[in-house]
N, C-alpha and C positions, 0 to 999 in steps of 0.2 A: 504494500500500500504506500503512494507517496505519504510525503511529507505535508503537514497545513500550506506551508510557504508554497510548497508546486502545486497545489489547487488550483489558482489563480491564474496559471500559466495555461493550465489545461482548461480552463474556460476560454483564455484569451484565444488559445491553438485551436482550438473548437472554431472560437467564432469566426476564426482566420482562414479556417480549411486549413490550417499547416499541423494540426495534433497526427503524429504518427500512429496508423490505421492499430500499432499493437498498442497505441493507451487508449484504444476508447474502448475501455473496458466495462464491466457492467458498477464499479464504482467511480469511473468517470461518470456516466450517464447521470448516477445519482446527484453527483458532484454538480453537472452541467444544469439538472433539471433545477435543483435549489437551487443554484444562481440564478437562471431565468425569473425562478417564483420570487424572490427577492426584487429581483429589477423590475419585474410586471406588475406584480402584486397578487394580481385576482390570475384564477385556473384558465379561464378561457383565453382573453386576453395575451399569459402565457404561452397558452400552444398554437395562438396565429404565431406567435415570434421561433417557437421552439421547433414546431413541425416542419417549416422550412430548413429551418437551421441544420435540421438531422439531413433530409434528404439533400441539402447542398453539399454539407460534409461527407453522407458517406457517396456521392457521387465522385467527390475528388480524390478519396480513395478507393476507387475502382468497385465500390460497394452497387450494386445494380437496386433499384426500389421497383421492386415489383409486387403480384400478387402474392407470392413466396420468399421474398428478401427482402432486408434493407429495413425501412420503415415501417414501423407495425403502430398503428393508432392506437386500440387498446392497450397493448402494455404504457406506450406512452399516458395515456388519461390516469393509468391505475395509478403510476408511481407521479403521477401528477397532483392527484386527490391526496395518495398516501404522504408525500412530504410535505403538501399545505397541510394537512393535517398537523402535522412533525410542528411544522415554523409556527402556526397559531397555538401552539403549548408550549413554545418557549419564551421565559421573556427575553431572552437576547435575540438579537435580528441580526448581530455581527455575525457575518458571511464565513469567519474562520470559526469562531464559537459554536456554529449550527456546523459546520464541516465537522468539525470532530464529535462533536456528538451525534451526529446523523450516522459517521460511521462505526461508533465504537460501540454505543449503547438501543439501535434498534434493530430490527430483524429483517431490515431492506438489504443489507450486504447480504444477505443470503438470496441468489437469484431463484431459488425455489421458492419464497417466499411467496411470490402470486401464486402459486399451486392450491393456498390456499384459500383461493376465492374461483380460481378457474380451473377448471378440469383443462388436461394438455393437448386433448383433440378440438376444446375449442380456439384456443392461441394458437394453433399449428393452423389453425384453416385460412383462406383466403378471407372469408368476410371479416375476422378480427383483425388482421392487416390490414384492414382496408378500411374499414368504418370502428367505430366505438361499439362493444360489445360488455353491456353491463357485467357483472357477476354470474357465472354458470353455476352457483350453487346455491 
C-alpha cells in the first residue's frame, strides 16, 4: 500500500492519464473515488466528473470500455454511496485523514466486499457494466 504522501500523486496521475496502468489498483480506485467525493461533494454530481474520468484513463492505458471491460457503473455507484457514506461519519474532511482511515479501518480494501450486497453473476453481466444495478440481494 502507498504511503498518505503518494495518494495525492495518484489522484493527480489519474486525472493526468499518466498513473501507470499497475497502480490503478482496487485501492487506488478507492483513493481516487474519495477524492472526487471530497471535491464534488454530492454522489451524482461526482460521477458526471468520475465516470468520464475512468473511461479516459483506462483508455490511455490500453484498457478497452466495453460491455465486458473497462468501466462498470454499478460497482462505480456502490463504492460511491459506500465512501459518502464513510466521509458523512467523519468529522475530519482532511483528504489525508479520510485516506488513512478509509484504508486501514473499513472493509472497502477488501474487493470482495461488494459480494456482499451482489451476487457475482450479476456484476459479471453486461447490464451492471453498463447501467446502475441496485443490490441483488
Amino acid at each position: 500500500m502507498l504511503q498518505t504522501k503518494d495518494w495525492m500523486r495518484v489522484v493527480s496521475q489519474f486525472k493526468t492519464q499518466t498513473l501507470p496502468k499497475t497502480e490503478w489498483t482496487h485501492h487506488a480506485h478507492l483513493v481516487v473515488a474519495l477524492w472526487h467525493l471530497l471535491e464534488y461533494k454530492e454522489i451524482y454530481s461526482t460521477l458526471c466528473y468520475l465516470r468520464p474520468d475512468i473511461i479516459i484513463y483506462n483508455h490511455s492505458v490500453g484498457t478497452k470500455n466495453t460491455d465486458s471491460s473497462g468501466y462498470h457503473e454499478t460497482t462505480t455507484v456502490f463504492w460511491l454511496k459506500k465512501i459518502k457514506e464513510f466521509i458523512d461519519n467523519e468529522s475530519s474532511k482532511d483528504f489525508n485523514t479520510l485516506v488513512e482511515k478509509l484504508l486501514r479501518e473499513t472493509p472497502f480494501t477488501q474487493k470482495e466486499y461488494i459480494l456482499t450486497f451482489y451476487k457475482k453473476e450479476v456484476l459479471k453481466s453486461s447490464e451492471a457494466r453498463c447501467f446502475y444495478i441496485a443490490s441483488s440481494f
